[in-house]
MARTITI-611928 format. One line per field, with one value per residue (C-alpha): residue number from 0; residue in one letter; chain; z, y, x. Coordinates in steps of 0.02 Angstrom, whole numbers, m for minus. Last residue first. Layout:
// residues N
k NUM;...
r A;...
c A;...
zz Z;...
yy Y;...
xx X;...
This chain:
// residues 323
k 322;321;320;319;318;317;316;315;314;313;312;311;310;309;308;307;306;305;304;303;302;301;300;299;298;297;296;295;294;293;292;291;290;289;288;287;286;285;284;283;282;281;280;279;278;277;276;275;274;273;272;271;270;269;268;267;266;265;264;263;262;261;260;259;258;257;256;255;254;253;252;251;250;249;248;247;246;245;244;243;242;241;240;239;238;237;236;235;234;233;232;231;230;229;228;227;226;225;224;223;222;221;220;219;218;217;216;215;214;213;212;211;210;209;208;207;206;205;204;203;202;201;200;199;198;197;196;195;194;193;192;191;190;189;188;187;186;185;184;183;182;181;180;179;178;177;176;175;174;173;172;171;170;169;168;167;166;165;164;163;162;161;160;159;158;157;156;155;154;153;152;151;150;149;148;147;146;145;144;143;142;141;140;139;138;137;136;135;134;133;132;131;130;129;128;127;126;125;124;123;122;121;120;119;118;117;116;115;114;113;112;111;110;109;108;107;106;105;104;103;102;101;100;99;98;97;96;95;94;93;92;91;90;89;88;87;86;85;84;83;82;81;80;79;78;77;76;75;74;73;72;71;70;69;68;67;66;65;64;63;62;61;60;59;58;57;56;55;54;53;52;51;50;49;48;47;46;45;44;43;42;41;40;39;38;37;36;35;34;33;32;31;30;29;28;27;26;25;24;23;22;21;20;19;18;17;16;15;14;13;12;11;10;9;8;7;6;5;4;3;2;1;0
r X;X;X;X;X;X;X;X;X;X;X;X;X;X;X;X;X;X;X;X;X;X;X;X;X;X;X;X;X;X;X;X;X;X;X;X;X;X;X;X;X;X;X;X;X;X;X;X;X;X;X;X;X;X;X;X;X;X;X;X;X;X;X;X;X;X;X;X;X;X;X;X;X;X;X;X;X;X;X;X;X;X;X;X;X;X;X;X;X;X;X;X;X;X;X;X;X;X;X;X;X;X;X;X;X;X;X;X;X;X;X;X;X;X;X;X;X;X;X;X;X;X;X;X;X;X;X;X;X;X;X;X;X;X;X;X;X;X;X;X;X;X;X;X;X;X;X;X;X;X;X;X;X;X;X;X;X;X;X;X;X;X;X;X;X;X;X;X;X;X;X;X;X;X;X;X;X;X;X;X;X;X;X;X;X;X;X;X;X;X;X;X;X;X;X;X;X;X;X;X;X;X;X;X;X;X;X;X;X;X;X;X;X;X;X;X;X;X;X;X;X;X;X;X;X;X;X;X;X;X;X;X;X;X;X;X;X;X;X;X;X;X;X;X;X;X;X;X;X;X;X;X;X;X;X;X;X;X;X;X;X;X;X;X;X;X;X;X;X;X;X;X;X;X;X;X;X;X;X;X;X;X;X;X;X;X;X;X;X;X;X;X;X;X;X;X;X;X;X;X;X;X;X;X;X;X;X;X;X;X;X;X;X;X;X;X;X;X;X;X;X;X;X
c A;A;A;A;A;A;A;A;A;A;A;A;A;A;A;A;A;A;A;A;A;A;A;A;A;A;A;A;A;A;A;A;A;A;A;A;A;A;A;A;A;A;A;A;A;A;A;A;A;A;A;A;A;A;A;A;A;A;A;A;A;A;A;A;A;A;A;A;A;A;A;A;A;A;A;A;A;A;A;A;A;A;A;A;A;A;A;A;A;A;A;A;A;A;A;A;A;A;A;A;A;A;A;A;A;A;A;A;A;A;A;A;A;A;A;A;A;A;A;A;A;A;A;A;A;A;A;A;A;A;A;A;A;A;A;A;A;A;A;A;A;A;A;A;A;A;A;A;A;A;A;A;A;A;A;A;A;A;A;A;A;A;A;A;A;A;A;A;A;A;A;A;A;A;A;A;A;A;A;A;A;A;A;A;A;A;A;A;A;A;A;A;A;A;A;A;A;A;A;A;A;A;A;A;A;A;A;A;A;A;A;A;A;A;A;A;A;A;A;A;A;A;A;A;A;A;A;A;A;A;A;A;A;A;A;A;A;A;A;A;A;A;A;A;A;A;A;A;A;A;A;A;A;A;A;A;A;A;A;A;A;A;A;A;A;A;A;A;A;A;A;A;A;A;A;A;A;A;A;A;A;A;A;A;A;A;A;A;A;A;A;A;A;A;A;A;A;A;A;A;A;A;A;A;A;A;A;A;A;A;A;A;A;A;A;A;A;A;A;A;A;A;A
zz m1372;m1450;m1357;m1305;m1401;m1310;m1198;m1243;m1087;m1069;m886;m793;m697;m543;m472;m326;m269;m150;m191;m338;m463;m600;m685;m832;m990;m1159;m1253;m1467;m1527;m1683;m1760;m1592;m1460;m1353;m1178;m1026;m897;m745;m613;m465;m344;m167;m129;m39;m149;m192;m354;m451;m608;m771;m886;m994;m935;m770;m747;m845;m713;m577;m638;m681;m506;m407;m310;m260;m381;m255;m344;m535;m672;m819;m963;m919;m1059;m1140;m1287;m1210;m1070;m953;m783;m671;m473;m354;m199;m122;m286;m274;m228;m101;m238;m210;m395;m306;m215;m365;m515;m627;m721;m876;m932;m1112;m1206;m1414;m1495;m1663;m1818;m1744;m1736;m1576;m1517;m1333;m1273;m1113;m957;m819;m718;m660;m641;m504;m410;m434;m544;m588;m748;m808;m965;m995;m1152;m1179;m1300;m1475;m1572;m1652;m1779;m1836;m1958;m1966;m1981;m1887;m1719;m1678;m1521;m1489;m1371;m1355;m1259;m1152;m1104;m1044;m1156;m1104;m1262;m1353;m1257;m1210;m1261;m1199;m1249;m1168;m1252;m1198;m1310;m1498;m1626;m1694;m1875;m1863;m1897;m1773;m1786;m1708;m1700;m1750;m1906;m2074;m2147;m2005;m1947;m2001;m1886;m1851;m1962;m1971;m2141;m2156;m2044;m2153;m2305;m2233;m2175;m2343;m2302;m2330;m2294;m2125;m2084;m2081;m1924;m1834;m1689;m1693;m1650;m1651;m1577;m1421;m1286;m1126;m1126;m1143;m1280;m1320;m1421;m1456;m1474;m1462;m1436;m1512;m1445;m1314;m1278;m1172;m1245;m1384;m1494;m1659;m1710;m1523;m1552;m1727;m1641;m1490;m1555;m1518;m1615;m1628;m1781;m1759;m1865;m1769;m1786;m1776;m1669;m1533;m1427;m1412;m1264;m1219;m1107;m1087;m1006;m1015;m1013;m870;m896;m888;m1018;m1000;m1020;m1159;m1207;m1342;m1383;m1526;m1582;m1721;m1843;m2003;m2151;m2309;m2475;m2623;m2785;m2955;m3156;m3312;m3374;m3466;m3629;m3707;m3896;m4003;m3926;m3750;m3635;m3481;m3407;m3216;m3117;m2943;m2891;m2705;m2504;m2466;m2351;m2246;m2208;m2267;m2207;m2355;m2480;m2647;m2845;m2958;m3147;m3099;m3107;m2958;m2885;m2900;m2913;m3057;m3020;m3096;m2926;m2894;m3046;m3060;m3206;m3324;m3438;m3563;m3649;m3839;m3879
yy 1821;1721;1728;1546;1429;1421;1274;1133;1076;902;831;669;700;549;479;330;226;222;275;184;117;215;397;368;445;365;456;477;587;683;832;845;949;881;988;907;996;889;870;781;808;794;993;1089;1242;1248;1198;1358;1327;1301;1459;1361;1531;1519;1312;1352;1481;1380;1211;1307;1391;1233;1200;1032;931;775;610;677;570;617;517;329;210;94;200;370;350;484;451;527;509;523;546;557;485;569;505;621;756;911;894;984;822;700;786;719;845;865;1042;1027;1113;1078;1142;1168;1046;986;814;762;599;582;417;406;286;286;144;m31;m55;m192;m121;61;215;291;386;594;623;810;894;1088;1199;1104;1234;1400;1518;1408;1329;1132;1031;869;890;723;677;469;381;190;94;m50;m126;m56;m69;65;25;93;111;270;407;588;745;902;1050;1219;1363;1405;1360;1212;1127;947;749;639;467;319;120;19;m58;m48;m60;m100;46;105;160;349;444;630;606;402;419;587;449;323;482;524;672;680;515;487;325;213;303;214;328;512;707;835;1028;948;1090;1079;1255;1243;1145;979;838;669;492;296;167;m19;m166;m74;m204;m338;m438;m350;m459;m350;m377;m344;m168;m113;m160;m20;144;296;423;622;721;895;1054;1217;1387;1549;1675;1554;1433;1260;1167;976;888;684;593;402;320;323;146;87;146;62;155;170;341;424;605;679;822;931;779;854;852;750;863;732;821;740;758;736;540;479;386;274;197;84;m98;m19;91;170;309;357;523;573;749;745;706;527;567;642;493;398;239;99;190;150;154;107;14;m80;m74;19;m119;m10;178;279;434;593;684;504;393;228;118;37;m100;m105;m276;m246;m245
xx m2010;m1892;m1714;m1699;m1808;m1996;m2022;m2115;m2205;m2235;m2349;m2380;m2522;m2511;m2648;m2597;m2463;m2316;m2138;m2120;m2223;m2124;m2178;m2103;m2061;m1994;m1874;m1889;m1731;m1711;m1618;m1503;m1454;m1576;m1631;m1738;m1770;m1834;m1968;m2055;m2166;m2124;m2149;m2041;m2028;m2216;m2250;m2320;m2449;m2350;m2335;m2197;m2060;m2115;m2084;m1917;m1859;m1936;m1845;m1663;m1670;m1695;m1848;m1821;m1892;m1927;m1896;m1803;m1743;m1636;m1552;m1562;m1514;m1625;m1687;m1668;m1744;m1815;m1868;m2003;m2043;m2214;m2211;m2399;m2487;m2656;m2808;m2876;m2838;m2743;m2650;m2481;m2462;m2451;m2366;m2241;m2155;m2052;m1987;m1908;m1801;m1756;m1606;m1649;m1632;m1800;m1893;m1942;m2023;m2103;m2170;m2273;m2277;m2366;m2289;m2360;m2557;m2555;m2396;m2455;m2478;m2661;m2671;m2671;m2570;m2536;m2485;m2416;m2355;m2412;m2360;m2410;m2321;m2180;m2296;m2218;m2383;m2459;m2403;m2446;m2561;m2559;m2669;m2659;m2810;m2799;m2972;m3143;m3322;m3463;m3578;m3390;m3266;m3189;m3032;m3075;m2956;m2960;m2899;m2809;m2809;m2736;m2840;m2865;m2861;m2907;m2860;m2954;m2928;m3022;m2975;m3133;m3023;m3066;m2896;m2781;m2677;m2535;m2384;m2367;m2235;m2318;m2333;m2356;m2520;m2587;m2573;m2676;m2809;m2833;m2939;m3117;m3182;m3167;m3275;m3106;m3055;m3195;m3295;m3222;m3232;m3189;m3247;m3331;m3392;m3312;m3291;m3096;m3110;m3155;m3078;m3179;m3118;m3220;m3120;m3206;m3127;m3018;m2858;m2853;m2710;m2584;m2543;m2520;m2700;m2730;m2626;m2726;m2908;m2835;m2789;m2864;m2787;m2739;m2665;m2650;m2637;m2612;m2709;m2621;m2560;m2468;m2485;m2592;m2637;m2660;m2759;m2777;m2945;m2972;m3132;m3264;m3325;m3116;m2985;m2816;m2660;m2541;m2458;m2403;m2337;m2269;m2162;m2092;m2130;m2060;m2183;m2138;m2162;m2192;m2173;m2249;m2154;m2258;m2236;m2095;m2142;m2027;m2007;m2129;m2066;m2154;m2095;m2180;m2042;m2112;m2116;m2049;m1992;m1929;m1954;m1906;m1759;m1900;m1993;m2123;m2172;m2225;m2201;m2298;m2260;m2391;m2388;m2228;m2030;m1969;m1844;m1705;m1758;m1707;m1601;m1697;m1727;m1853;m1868;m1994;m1974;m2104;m2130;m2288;m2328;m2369;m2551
């Protein structure tokens, strides 16, 4: 027959470059969000086809952090608030970062959630194995980098309730090597949120910093407590002074050494539900407020100060004046 020609329209503009049988994105973002359809002509006439919506969810907030994952694995916590259940998205990445040169990473992470009980709601070996949800398009959602088609990295996509979570990254017939751990808050109901996330790791010359990523994405005022916590842990190994920085790209926003006590920290430290420091503790904390729609920050709790376990600790905050 005659050949077929085709062009791609989003909100009735046509899209330049748009011109074959399928249409892909390849990362989604808001600015995407619209009614799509395509016109398929031929020498007879055209033929517009019925119209499709694409609703892009808002990332309210993610975490990351890189670490490496000995025999015992690697152990993150997170809690959920509110008076309904809460969407996440949580990976174990480490095939995807040595096919993007990362040395030493996990060859095969294995991922499971628990709950306060210890027993496992989730759980995960290869992402690839999760067949019902379109996992590919969950990644370009919440805007987390692909992953290599039938990789051993692991991906847990759930509905949870609110309560406090512990999350469990390990190799595979006991393997060790660099893992990544990423928690998206994978839906926008402003009934529950992702309240609280802690990221547990040893800090030293040989290891370097812990180090976590933190993206928001609110048209509100966002307001953070940040703490890095080696003392108030009570553990033989702990980190005995530990410190925390926040960058904002390059630049230095906020660092604390000792938190001192101050009435901003203990009000916001009350308000998140965080367990007491005492007054003249050595751990370290900040509050942390953007008045912006996005912002992506990476946290740090540097080699400095001596070495040893340090919890390094998000709490989202409540706006001002909800109850």
């Amino acid at each position: 027959g005659a050949p077929l020609s085709y062009q791609w329209f989003k909100d009735g503009l046509s899209l330049a470059g748009a011109t074959t049988a399928s249409f892909a994105l390849a990362a989604v973002t808001t600015a995407d969000a619209g009614s799509y359809r395509v016109v398929i002509s031929d020498a007879s006439g055209a033929t517009p086809s019925q119209l499709g919506s694409l609703t892009v969810l808002p990332n309210p907030l993610s975490y990351s952090s890189r670490q490496f994952a000995d025999v015992g694995g690697l152990t993150a916590f997170f809690a959920i608030e509110g008076s309904q259940s809460k969407r996440v998205l949580l990976r174990a990445v480490g095939p995807t970062l040595a096919a993007l040169g990362t040395p030493g990473t996990l060859v095969d992470p294995l991922l499971d959630v628990a709950d306060a009980s210890g027993a496992v709601v989730a759980a995960n070996d290869d992402w690839s194995s999760v067949t019902a949800v379109n996992l590919p398009f969950v990644f370009s959602q919440v805007g987390a980098f692909p992953l290599t088609a039938g990789s051993k990295d692991a991906a847990v996509y759930a509905m949870l309730a609110p309560g406090s979570y512990a999350v469990r990254i390990r190799g595979a017939n006991s393997g060790t090597g660099l893992a990544l751990l990423e928690l998206f808050d994978a839906d926008t109901n402003p009934l529950s949120r992702v309240a609280y996330v802690g990221l547990r790791g040893r800090v030293d010359a040989a290891s370097g910093p812990l180090t976590a990523g933190l993206t928001m994405t609110n048209s509100a005022n966002k307001r953070m407590l940040l703490r890095a916590i080696g003392p108030g842990l009570r553990l033989a190994s702990a980190h005995l002074n530990p410190h925390v920085q926040v960058f904002d790209l390059a630049s230095l926003v906020a660092q604390s050494d000792d938190w001192g006590g101050g009435p901003e920290l203990v009000s916001a430290a009350a308000q998140a539900g965080a367990f007491p420091l005492p007054l003249n503790s050595v751990d370290a904390a900040v509050f942390l407020i953007t008045r912006v729609g996005t912002g992506a920050y990476t946290v740090q709790a540097p080699a400095a100060g001596g070495s040893g376990e340090v919890l390094l600790e998000f709490y989202d905050l409540p706006p001002v004046g909800s109850s």
